[in-house]
C-alpha positions in Angstrom: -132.3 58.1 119.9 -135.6 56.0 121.2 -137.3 57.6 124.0 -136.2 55.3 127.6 -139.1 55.0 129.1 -137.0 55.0 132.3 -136.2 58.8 131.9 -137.9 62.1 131.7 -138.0 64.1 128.1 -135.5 66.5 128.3 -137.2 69.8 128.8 -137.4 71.0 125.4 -139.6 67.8 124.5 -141.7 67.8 127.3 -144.1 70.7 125.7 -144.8 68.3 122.4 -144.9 65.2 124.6 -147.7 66.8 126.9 -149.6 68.1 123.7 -149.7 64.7 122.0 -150.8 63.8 125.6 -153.8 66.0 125.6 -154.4 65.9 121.7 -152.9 63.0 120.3 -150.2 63.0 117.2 -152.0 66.0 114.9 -151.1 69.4 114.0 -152.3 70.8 117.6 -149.1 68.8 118.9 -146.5 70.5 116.6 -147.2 73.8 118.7 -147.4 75.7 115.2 -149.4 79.2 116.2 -151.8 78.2 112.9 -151.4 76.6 109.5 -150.7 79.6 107.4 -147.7 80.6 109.5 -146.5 76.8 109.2 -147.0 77.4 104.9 -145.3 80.3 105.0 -142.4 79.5 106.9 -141.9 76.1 104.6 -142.3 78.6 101.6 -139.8 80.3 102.7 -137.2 77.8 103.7 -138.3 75.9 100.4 -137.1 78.8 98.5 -133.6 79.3 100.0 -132.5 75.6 100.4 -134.4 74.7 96.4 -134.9 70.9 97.4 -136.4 69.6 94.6 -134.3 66.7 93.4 -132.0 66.8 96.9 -131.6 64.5 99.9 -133.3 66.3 102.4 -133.5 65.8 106.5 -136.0 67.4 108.0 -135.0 67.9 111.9 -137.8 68.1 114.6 -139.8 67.3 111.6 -143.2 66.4 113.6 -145.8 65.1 110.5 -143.8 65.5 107.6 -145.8 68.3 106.6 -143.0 69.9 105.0 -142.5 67.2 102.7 -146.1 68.0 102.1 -145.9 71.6 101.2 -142.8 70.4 98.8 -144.7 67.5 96.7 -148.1 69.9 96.6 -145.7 72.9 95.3 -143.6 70.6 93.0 -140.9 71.2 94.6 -140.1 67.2 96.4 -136.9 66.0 96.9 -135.1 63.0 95.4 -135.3 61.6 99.1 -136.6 62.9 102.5 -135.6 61.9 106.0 -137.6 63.0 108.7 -136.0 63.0 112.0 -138.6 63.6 115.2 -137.8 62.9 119.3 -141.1 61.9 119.6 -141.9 58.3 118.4 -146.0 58.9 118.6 -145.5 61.7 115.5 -142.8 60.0 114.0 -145.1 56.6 113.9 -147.9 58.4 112.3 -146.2 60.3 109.8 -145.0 57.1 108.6 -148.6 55.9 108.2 -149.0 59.2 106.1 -145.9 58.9 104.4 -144.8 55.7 103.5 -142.2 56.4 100.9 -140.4 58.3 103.7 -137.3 57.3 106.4 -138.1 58.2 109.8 -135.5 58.3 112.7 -136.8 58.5 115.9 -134.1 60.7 117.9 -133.0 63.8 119.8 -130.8 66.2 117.8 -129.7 67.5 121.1 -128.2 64.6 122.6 -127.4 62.5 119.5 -124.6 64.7 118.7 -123.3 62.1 116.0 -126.9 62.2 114.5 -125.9 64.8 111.5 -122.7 62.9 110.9 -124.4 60.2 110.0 -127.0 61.7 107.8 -124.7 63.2 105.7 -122.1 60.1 105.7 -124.7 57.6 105.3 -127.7 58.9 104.1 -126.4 61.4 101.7 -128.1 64.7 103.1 -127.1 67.5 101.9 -130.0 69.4 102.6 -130.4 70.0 107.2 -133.7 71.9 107.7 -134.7 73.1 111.1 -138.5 74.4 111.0 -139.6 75.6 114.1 -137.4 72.6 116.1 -135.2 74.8 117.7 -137.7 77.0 119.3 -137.9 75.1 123.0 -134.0 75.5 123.6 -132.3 77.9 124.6 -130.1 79.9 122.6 -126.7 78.7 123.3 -128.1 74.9 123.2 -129.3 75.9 120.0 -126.6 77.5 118.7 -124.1 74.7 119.1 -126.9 72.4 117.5 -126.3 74.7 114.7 -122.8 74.2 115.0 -122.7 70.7 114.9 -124.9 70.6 112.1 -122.7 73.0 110.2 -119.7 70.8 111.3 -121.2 67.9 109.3 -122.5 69.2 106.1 -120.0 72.6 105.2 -117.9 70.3 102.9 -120.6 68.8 101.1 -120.6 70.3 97.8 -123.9 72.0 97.4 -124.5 71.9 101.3 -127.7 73.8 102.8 -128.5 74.5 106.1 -131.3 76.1 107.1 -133.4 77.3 110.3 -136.0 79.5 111.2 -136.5 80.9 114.7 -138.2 83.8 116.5 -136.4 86.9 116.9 -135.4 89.3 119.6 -136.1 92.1 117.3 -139.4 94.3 117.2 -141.4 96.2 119.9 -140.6 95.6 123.5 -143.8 95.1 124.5 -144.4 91.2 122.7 -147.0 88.6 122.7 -146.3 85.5 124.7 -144.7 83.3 122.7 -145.4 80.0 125.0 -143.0 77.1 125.8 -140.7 78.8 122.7 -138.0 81.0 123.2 -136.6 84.1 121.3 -132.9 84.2 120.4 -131.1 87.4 120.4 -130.9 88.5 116.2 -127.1 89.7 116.2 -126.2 86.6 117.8 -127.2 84.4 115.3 -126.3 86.6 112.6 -122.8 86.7 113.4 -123.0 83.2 113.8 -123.8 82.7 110.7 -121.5 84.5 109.1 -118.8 82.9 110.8 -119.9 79.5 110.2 -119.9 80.2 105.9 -119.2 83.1 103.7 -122.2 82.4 102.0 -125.4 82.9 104.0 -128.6 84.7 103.8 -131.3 86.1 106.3 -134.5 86.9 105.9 -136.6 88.5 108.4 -139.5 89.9 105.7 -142.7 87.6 105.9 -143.9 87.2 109.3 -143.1 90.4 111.2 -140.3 91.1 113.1 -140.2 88.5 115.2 -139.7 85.6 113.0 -136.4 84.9 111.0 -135.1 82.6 108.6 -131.3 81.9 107.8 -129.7 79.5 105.7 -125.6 79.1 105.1 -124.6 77.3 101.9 -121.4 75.1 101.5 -119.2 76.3 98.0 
């Protein structure tokens, strides 16, 4: 969904658009804490969604820099779809990477946006990497939801997030314009949403998680 330049971003935009205000489209606009915690969390959704070969979207996907981490690791997929609310990134990660599909749009309001990837794009492959950190966690969760909706009956169907958890000491870092989600809460959501699901809260501490539900 094209920005209106009528109307505000939605809140959960408005920390990215400011940064690409202040720093322009690079790496300090994707509000990553530092490049190896970017790695390792695409390491670690790489391994539990194994895209190499697959029709991949990436959602909130800022640079492409996923994509990135896949080709350098051997690991790219037969076809990759990034899909960002904020046409400056999307626009230069096209310059970057342009073998790619780019849809500029919210996943939030679109809610027809992952029926469409997986009806007319083929995905069968919806990762979230750090996109769903500026909502709250019922927005997110029925982002989830509708994402699930879409892709469980695609044979071979992966989706997979990451987010930071409730869990760990009480006393916790500031974790900026991002927001924790409660851990039990997403858990049982996803074991509602497929019998098959994993998560994995062992490569960042505590407070980061990774979860992915697979189709049969």
């Amino acid at each position: 969904m094209p920005k209106d330049a009528k109307q505000p971003d939605p809140g959960y935009l408005e920390p990215y658009r400011e940064a690409v205000h202040s720093f322009g489209p690079g790496f300090e606009a994707l509000l990553w804490r530092n490049a190896a915690y970017q790695r390792t969390r695409f390491e670690v959704l790489a391994e539990v969604t194994r895209p190499k070969g697959r029709i991949v979207a990436d959602i909130g996907a800022g640079l492409g820099d996923m994509l990135t981490y896949m080709n350098e690791t051997n690991q790219a997929p037969l076809k990759y779809i990034g899909v960002e609310g904020i046409g400056e990134l999307a626009e230069s990660a096209k310059q970057k990477l342009p073998e790619t599909t780019w849809l500029v749009a919210d996943f939030v309001r679109d809610v027809k946006l992952f029926e469409r990837l997986v009806n007319e794009h083929n995905v069968s492959v919806l990762v979230f990497s750090g996109s769903l950190n500026t909502l709250d966690e019922r927005t997110a969760l029925a982002v989830l939801g509708r994402a699930w909706d879409a892709l469980h009956s695609r044979t071979g169907g992966v989706l997979a997030f990451n987010f930071l958890s409730s869990a760990g000491r009480l006393r916790r870092e500031s974790t900026g314009p991002a927001n924790r989600f409660r851990s039990a809460n997403v858990f049982k959501w996803a074991q509602r949403a497929s019998g098959r699901m994993l998560y994995r809260q062992d490569y960042l501490g505590p407070h980061d998680a990774t979860v992915a539900v697979y189709a049969k």
